[in-house]
N, C-alpha and C positions, 0 to 999 in steps of 0.2 A: 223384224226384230222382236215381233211378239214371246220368242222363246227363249231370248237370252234373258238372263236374269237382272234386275236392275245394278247389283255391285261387277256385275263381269262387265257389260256395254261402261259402268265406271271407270273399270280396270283398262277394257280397251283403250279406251278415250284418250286414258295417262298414258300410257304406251304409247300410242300415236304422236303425242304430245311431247314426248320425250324429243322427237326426233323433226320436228318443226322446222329446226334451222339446217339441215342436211339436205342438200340434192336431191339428192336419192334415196330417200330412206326405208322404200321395201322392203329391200331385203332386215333391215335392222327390225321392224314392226313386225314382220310376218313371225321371225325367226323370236324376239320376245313374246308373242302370241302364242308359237310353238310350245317351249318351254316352261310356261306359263299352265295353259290346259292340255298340251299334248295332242292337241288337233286342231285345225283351221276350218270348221266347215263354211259351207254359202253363206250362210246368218251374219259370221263373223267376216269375211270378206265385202258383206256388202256394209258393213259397219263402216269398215277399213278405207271405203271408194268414199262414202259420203263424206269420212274425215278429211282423207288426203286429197279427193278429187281426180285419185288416179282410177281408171275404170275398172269394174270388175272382172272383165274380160283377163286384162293383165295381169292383175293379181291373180287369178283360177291359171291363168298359164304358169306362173311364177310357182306355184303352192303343185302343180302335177307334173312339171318338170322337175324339179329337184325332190330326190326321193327322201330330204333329213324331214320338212313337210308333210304331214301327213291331211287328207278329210275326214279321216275316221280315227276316235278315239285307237290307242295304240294299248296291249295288253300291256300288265305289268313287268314282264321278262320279251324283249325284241329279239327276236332269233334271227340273225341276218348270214343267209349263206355265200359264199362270194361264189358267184360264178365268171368270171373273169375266165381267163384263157389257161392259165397256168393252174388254178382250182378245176375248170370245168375237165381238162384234159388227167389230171391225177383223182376224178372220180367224187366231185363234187357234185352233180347231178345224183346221183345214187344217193347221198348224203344227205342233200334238202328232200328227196321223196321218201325219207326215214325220218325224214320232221314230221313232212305233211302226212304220211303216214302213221304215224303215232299220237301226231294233234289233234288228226282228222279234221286239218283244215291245209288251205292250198297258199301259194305264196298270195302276200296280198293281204291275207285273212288274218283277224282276230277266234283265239277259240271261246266260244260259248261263257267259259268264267272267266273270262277276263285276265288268263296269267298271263297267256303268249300271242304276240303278234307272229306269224312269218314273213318274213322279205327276200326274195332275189334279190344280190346284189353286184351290179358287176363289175368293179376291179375296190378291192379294198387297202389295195398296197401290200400285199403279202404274202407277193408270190412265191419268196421261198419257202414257208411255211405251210406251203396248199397239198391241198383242201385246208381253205381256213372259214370258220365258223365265227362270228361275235356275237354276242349276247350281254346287249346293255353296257356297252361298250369294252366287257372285254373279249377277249380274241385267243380262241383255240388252234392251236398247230394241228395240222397234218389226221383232219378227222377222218376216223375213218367211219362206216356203218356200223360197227359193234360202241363205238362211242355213242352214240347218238342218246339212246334210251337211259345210262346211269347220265348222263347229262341234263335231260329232260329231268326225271327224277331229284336232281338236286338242286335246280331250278323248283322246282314245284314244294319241294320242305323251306325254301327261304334262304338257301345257300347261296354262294357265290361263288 
């Protein structure tokens, strides 16, 4: 815990704290955690175990199973490409290798400044729409590769 700072292990505590008289309240702590810094690492899960008493084993399953979760701080723009069946089949794989090929980072990765994360993601609900692309929660129809780079671009001047 030596690295967290004294106001954030604060901030956890409240959070935790919120959720005292619930069952179950992981998912609700992780997810205000989430939100909060935008990443869960080990530091702050073993916070999370000594509060609740639920083991860290669970929590790190809970935090890498569910992809909204992250351990790594997340870039300022989340590039998420759906590779579902319906995207991956109208040429969504070409699409995220025209991410990672422009970010020159692979799914998974943050790039170097900090603007974009990339993420595989696989079904987004928008299969009519495929190849669909989100970013920061909104949602582009039917990308194709010539999309890819004025996107990136307008992401990177502060658009939306």
């Amino acid at each position: 815990m030596a690295h967290l700072q004294e106001a954030a292990v604060k901030q956890i505590n409240e959070i935790c704290d919120r959720y005292l008289d619930e069952e179950t309240p992981l998912m609700m702590i992780l997810s205000d955690i989430q939100k909060e810094y935008g990443y869960i690492p080990l530091e702050v899960q073993e916070l999370v175990s000594e509060r609740t008493g639920i083991s860290v084993a669970e929590i790190y399953g809970v935090v890498t199973f569910y992809s909204f979760f992250s351990l790594k701080p997340k870039g300022k723009n989340v590039v998420g490409c759906c590779l579902g069946t319906a995207c991956y089949v109208k040429g969504a794989q070409n699409v995220i290798d025209k991410f990672s090929e422009i970010l020159g980072i692979k799914p998974g990765e943050t790039s170097e400044d900090g603007l974009f994360t990339l993420d595989a993601l696989r079904c987004i609900g928008a299969c009519g729409i495929a190849p669909a692309v989100q970013i920061n929660g909104t949602v582009y129809p039917k990308m194709s590769v010539d999309q890819v780079a004025p996107l990136i671009e307008k992401y990177k001047n502060g658009g939306e």
